[in-house]
N, C-alpha and C positions, 0 to 999 in steps of 0.2 A: 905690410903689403898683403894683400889678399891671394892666398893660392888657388890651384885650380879646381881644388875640391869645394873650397866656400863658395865660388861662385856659380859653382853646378848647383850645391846646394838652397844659393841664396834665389837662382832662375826656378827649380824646383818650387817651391815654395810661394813665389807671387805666380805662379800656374796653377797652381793647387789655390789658394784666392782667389782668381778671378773664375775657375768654374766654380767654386759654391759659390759664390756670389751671383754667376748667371744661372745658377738652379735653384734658390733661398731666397736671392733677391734683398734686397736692404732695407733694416729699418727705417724709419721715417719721422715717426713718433706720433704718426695717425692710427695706426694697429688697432685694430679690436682684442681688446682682453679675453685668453682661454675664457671660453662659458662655463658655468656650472653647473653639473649636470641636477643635482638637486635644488635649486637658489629658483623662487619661482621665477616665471618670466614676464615681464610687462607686456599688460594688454597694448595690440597693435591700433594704433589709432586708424579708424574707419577710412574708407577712400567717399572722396566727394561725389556721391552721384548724381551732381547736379550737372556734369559733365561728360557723363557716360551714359549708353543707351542700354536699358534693360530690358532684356529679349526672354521672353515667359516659353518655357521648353513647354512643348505641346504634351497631354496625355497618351492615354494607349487609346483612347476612341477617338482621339482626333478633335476634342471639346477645348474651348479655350480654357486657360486657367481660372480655379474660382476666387472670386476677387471678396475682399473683408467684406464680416456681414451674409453671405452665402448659406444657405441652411446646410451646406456640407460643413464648412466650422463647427455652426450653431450644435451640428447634431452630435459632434466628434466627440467620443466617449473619453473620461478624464485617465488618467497614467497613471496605472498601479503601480506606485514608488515603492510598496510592502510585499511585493510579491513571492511566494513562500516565505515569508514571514508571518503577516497578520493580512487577515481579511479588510478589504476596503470597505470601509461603513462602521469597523467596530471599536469599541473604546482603545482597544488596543494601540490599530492604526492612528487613531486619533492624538495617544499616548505619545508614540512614536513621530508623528509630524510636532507636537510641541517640540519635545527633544531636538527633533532637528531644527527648528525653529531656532531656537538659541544656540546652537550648537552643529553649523551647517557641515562641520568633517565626518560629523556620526554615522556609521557604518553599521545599522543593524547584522549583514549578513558576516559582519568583519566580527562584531559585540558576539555573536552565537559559536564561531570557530573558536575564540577565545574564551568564552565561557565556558563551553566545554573542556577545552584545558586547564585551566584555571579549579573545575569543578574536581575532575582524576588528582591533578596535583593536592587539593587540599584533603581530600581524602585519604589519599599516600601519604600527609606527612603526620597528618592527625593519628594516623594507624602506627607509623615508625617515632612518634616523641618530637618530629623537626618541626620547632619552637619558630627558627629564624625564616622557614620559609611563611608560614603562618602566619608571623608578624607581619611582611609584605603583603599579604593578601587579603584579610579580615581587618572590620573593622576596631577600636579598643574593646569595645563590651564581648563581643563575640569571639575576640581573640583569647578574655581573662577567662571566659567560660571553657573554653577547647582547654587556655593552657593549665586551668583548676582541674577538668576529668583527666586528664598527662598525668601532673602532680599524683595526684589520688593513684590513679592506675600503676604509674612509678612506686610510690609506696608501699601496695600489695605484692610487686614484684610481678605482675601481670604485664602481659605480650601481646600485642593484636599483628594477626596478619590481614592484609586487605590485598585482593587482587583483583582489577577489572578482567572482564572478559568482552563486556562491549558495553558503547554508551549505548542504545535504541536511538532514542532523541532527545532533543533537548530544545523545549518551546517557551517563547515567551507569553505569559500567561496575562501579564499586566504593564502598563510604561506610562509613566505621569514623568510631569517637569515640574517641583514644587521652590517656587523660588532659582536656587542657585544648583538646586537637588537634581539631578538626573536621577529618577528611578525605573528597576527594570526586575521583575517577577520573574525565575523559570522556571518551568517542572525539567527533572530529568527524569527519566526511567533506562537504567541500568541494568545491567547483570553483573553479580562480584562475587567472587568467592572472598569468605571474610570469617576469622574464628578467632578467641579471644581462648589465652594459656596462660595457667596460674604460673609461680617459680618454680613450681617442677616441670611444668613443658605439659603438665596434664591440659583438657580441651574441658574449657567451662561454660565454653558459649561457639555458636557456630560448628560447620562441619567444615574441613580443609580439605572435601571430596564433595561437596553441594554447591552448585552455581544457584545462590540465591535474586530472584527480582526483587529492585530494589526502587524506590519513586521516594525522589526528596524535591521538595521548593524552598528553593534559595533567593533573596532578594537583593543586589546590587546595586550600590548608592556609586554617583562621581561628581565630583563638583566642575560644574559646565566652566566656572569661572576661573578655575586653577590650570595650568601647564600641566599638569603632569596628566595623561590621556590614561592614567589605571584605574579601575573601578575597584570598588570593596565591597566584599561580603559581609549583610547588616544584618540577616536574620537568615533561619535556617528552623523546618519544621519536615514533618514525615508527611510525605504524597499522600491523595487522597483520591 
């Protein structure tokens, strides 16, 4: 037999049920699945305006709207897509609309934040010996050359310090799309303090109290047709 505690308990309890129930409400099994917030979203298919009446918002002079064809179109100056980036007109931008051609995610002004990081990072590791960050970043040729002067410098028992003090800028100088190639030219122009110590700690290159100017062009290769969205450094020469 049920005592009188169970059955306070058991009234409890289908009370406490039926309000979440009247505030939650009940599955059904028509529910729309949580969304997500990164999963792109499907285009919404158009509304038929063969049905609906379209009312043209008046201007500020009071003039009807201008209808296709109108020398106000005709005249309408085209959308600087490279703006501080590259000039419209010049091979650069030209460069830069291939690219995005094949490759419509391309982010020039996103490609220059990154390259500028990209750029400090591989000068830090080039200066400290770090092989493993180098490997990510360069391509083979350019990586065997960095990781050959290491070797060598290792050898001697020689030390490099590198310090930035600031990047200036960092501009794209060139951009073609060759084939499957993304290519992209920068100059940087830097300031770094930077000096080179034999195994005794003595200084045989550079001063560790001089902020030197410093202008390097770098050029970064990505293959449009691969996943992986990282570019690689293919060549490297002294500013001019």
């Amino acid at each position: 037999m049920f005592d009188i505690y169970t059955i306070i308990f058991l009234a409890l309890a289908v009370f406490i049920f039926l309000r979440l129930r009247s505030v939650l409400g009940q599955r059904t099994g028509r529910e729309r699945p949580p969304s997500n917030p990164y999963a792109r979203q499907p285009a919404q298919p158009s509304a038929d305006k063969s049905d609906k009446k379209v009312i043209p918002l008046p201007n500020r002079t009071g003039e009807t709207a201008a209808k296709p064809g109108d020398s106000a179109d005709e005249a309408a100056a085209p959308v600087d897509r490279w703006k501080g980036v590259a000039e419209a007109g010049t091979p650069v931008a030209a460069g830069l609309d291939a690219i995005a051609a094949v490759d419509p995610q391309f982010d020039a002004k996103h490609f220059l934040t990154g390259a500028r990081a990209a750029y400090e990072m591989i000068v830090t590791a080039f200066a400290e010996g770090d092989r493993r960050t180098l490997k990510n970043l360069l391509s083979r040729d350019v990586y065997e050359n960095f990781e050959s002067a290491i070797a060598a410098r290792e050898q001697r028992g020689e030390t490099v310090e590198s310090r930035f003090v600031a990047i200036d800028s960092a501009a794209i100088t060139g951009a073609e799309q060759r084939d499957k190639q993304a290519q992209l030219t920068l100059r940087f122009i830097s300031q770094m303090v930077s000096v080179t110590r034999d195994k005794s700690g003595a200084v045989i290159d550079g001063n560790p109290d001089k902020v030197t100017d410093v202008t390097d062009v770098w050029t970064f290769v990505r293959d449009v047709s691969s996943r992986d969205p990282n570019w690689k450094l293919v060549a490297t020469e002294g500013g001019r």
